[in-house]
N, C-alpha and C positions, 0 to 999 in steps of 0.2 A: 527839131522842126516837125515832125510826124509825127508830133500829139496833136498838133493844129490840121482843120479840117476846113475848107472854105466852100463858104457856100455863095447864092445870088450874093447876099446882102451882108454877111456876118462869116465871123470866124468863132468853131468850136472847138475848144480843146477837149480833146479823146481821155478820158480820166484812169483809160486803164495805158496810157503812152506814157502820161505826166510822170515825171519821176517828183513832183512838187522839191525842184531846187529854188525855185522862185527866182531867174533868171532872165528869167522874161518879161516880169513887173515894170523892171525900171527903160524897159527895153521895145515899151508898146509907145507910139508914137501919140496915144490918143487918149491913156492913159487909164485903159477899161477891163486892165486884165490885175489881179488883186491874189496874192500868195491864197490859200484856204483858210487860213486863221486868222485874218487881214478882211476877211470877205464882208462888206456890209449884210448886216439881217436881212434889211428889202432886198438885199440881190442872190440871195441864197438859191431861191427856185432858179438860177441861172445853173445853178452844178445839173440838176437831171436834163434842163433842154442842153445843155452839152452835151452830156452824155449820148441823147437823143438823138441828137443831131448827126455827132462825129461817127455813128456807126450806121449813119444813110449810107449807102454805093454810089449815090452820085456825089458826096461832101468828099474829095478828094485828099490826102495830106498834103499840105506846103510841102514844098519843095527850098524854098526859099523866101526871104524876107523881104516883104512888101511895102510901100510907104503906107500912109493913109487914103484912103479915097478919095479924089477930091474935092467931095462937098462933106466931108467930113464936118467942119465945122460947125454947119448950118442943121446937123440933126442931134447936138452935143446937150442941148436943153429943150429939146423937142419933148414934147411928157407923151408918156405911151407910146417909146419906142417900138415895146416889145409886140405892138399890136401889126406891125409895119416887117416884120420877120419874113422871109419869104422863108418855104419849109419847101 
């Protein structure tokens, strides 16, 4: 759980935590987390804003497993998520 980092709006995975067992794939409720060799090409640039991300001081690690938000649903085909990222 302490490769994940939560922020407002998004969870980062810490890439120097990940042990990449890919146990968490089938284990995301929302379906947005993808082993590294699994990764879609468009979603590539997501590995550095992790990165990014999960070593801010305010991006906390999980502690524990969370459901989905829930309006999850209603942002799952929204285009330009990534524009909506609170940092």
């Amino acid at each position: 759980m302490s490769c994940f980092h939560e922020g407002p709006n998004f969870l980062a995975i810490d890439p120097d935590q990940c042990i990449d067992c890919s146990m968490c794939v089938p284990l995301c409720p929302v379906g947005a987390i993808y082993s590294e060799h699994d990764l879609p090409e468009d979603q590539r640039h997501f590995v550095a804003i992790n990165a990014e991300l999960a070593r801010r001081p305010d991006w906390l690690p999980l502690r524990k497993a969370k459901g989905p938000l829930p309006d999850h649903a209603d942002w799952a085909d929204h285009p330009d998520r990534l524009s909506l990222l609170i940092r």
